[in-house]
C-alpha positions as CSV (number, residue, x, y, z in Angstrom):
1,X,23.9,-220.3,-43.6
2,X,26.2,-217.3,-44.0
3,X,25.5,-214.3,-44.7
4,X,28.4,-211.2,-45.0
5,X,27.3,-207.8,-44.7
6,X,28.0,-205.2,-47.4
7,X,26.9,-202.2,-49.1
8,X,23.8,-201.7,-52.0
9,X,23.9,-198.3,-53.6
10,X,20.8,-198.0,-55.7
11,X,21.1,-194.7,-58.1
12,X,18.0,-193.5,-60.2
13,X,19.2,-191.1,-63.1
14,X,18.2,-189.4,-66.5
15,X,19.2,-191.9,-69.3
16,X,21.1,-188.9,-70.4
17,X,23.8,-189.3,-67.9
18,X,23.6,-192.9,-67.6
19,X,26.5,-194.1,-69.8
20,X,28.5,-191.5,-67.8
21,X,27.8,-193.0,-64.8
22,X,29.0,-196.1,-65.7
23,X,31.9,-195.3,-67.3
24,X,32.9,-193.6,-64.4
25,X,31.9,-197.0,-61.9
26,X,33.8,-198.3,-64.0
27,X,37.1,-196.3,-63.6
28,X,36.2,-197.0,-59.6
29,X,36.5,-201.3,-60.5
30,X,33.6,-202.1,-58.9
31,X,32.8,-205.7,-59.1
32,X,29.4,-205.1,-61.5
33,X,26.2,-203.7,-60.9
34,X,22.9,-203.8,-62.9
35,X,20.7,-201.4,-64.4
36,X,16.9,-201.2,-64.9
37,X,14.6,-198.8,-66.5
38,X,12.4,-197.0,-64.7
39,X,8.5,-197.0,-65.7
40,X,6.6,-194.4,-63.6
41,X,6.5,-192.5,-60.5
42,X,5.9,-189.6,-58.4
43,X,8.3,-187.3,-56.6
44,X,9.0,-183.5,-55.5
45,X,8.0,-182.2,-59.1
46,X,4.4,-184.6,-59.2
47,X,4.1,-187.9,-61.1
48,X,6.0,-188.8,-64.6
49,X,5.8,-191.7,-67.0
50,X,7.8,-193.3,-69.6
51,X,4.8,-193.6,-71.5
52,X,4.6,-191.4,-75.0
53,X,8.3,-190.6,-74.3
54,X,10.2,-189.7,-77.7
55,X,13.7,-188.7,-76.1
56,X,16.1,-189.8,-74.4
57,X,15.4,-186.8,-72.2
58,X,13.0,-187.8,-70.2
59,X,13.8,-191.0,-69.1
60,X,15.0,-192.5,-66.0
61,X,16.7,-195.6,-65.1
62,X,17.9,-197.1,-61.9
63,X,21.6,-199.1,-61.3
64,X,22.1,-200.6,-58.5
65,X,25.5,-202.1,-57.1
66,X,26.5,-204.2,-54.0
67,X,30.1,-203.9,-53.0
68,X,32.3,-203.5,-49.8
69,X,32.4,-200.6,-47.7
70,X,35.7,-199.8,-48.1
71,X,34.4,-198.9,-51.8
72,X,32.0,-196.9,-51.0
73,X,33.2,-193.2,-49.6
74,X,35.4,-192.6,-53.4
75,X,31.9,-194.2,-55.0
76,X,29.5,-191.8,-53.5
77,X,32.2,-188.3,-54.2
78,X,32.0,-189.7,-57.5
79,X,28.9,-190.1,-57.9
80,X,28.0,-187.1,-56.6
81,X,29.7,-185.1,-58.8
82,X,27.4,-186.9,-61.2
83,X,24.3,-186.2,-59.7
84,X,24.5,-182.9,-58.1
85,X,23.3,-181.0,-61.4
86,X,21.0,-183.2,-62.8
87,X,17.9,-185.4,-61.8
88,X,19.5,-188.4,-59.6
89,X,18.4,-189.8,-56.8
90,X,21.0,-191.8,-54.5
91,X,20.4,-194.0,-51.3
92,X,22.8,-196.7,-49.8
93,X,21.8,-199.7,-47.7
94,X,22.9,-202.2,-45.8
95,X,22.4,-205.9,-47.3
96,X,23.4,-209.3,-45.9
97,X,24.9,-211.4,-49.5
98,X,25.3,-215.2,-49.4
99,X,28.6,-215.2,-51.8
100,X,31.0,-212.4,-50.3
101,X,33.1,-213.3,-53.0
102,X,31.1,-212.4,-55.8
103,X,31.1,-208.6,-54.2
């Protein structure tokens, strides 16, 4: 079988800022991308939890997108821009998809 190479960006951010950054994936046309809370985990500041949250505030969620390359340079200044002065953790990938089409 085939397989077509492309791009997944995987973003973890504060809920917060998270209908910002879709609005502005948006304005970029990217062909979709999904979004997941996140439950736990541990990073530079020690572990956290969604557990007892009450706010917004506190909470983190992760989108990932797979698109072409092309895309992906005006994706990550935008994103960026996002990012740079909150919580937000970026990464980019390479991923072989079946359907090329669909991305």
């Amino acid at each position: 079988m085939q397989t077509t190479l492309k791009k997944r960006l995987e973003i973890v951010i504060e809920a917060p800022m998270l209908e910002r950054l879709m609005r502005k994936l948006d304005t970029l046309e990217l062909p979709g991308y999904t979004v997941m809370p996140a439950v736990s985990g541990r990073g530079r500041n020690g572990s956290w939890s969604r557990k007892g949250e009450i706010s917004d505030s506190q909470r983190m969620f992760v989108l990932f997108a797979i698109l072409d390359e092309s895309l992906l340079s005006d994706v990550l200044d935008a994103v960026y821009k996002l990012v740079s002065a909150q919580i937000g953790i970026v990464t980019v990938s390479d991923v072989h998809v079946i359907r090329a089409d669909h991305f």
